[in-house]
Structures are given as structure tokens and as C-alpha cells.
SEKEVO-638314 format. One record per residue (C-alpha): z, y, x. Coordinates in steps of 0.02 Angstrom, whole numbers, plus 32768, in hexadecimal, padded with zeros to 4 digits. Layout:
N
[lumdo [Z,Y,X]]
...
This chain:
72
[lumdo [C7E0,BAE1,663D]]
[lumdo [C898,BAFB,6675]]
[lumdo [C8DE,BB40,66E9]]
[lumdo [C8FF,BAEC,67A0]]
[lumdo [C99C,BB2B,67C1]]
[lumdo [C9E1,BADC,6729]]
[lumdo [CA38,BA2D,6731]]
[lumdo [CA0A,B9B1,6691]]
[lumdo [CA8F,B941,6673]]
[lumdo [CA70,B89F,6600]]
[lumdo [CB03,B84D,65BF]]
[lumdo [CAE5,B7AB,657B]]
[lumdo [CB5E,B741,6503]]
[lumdo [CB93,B695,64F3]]
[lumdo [CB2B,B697,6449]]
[lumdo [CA8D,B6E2,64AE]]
[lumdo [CAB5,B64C,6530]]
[lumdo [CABE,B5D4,649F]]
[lumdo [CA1A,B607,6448]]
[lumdo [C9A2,B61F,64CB]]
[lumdo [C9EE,B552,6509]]
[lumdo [C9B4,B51B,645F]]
[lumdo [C916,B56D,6472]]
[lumdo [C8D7,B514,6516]]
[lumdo [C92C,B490,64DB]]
[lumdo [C8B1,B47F,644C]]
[lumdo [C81B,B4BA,64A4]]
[lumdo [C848,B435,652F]]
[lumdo [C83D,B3A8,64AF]]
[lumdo [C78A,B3E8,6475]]
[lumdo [C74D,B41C,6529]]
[lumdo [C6C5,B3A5,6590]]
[lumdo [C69D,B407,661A]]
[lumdo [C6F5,B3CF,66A5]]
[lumdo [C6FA,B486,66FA]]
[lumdo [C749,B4DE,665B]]
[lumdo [C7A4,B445,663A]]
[lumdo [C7FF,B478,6711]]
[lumdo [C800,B526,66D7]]
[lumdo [C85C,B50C,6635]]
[lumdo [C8C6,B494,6680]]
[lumdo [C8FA,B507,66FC]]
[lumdo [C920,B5A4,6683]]
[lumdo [C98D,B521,6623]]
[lumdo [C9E1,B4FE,66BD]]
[lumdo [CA0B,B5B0,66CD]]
[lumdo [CA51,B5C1,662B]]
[lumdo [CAB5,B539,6637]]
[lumdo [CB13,B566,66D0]]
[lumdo [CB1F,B635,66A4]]
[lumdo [CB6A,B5F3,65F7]]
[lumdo [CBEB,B58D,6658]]
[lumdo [CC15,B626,66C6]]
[lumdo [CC1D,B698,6633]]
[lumdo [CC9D,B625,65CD]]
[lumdo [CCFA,B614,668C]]
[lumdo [CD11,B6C2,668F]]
[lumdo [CD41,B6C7,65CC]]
[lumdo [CDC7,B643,65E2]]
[lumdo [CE18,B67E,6686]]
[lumdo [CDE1,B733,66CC]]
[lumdo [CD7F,B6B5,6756]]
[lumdo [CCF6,B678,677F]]
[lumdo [CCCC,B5E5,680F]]
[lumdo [CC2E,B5F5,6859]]
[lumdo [CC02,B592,68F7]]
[lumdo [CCBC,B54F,6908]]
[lumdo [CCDC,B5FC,692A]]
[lumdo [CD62,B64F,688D]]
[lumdo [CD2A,B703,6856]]
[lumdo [CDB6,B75F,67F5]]
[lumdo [CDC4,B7FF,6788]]
């Protein structure tokens, strides 16, 4: 149990990104049922696109998200 008026904070890193995409990647290529097959596609997705923010931000102190620039 913890405490509610505590905030958890994840941080994740380009080589968290990078492992968990070559994960679903693999269990993609094994996978037959067409709902997990959605699902997993979908978490790949994900990790795709926060792994392109994440190297955005790296590279320039920005990141573009809907067209719209976010800076430090």
C-alpha cells in the first residue's frame, strides 16, 4: 500500500523504449490471435511514437506533438 498523496513518477529510457519494441516485436511474429495480435500492435505503436518524442526532446529541448511545438 502507499500512500495517496504521493505522486509515482516512471521515467522510461530510450533503451527501455528499445527493448520492450523488440519484445512485441517478437511476440507479434509468433502471435495468431487476431485480438492480441490489435492489442500488441497497438502497444508497439505506442512505443514507437513515445521513443520518437523522447529522442525529439534529447536532440533539441522540443518536442512536436499534434503540429503543436512544446519547449523546455
Amino acid at each position: 500500500m502507499f500512500d495517496l498523496d504521493e505522486t509515482l513518477i516512471v521515467a522510461n529510457t530510450t533503451k527501455y523504449f528499445e527493448d520492450r519494441i523488440e519484445a512485441l516485436r517478437g511476440w507479434l511474429f509468433h502471435e495468431i490471435d487476431p485480438l492480441r495480435v490489435q492489442g500488441m500492435s497497438s502497444e508497439l505503436k505506442r512505443y514507437l511514437e513515445e521513443r520518437l518524442l523522447l529522442k525529439q526532446y534529447a536532440e533539441s529541448d522540443t518536442v512536436v506533438d499534434n503540429e503543436k511545438v512544446h519547449k523546455v
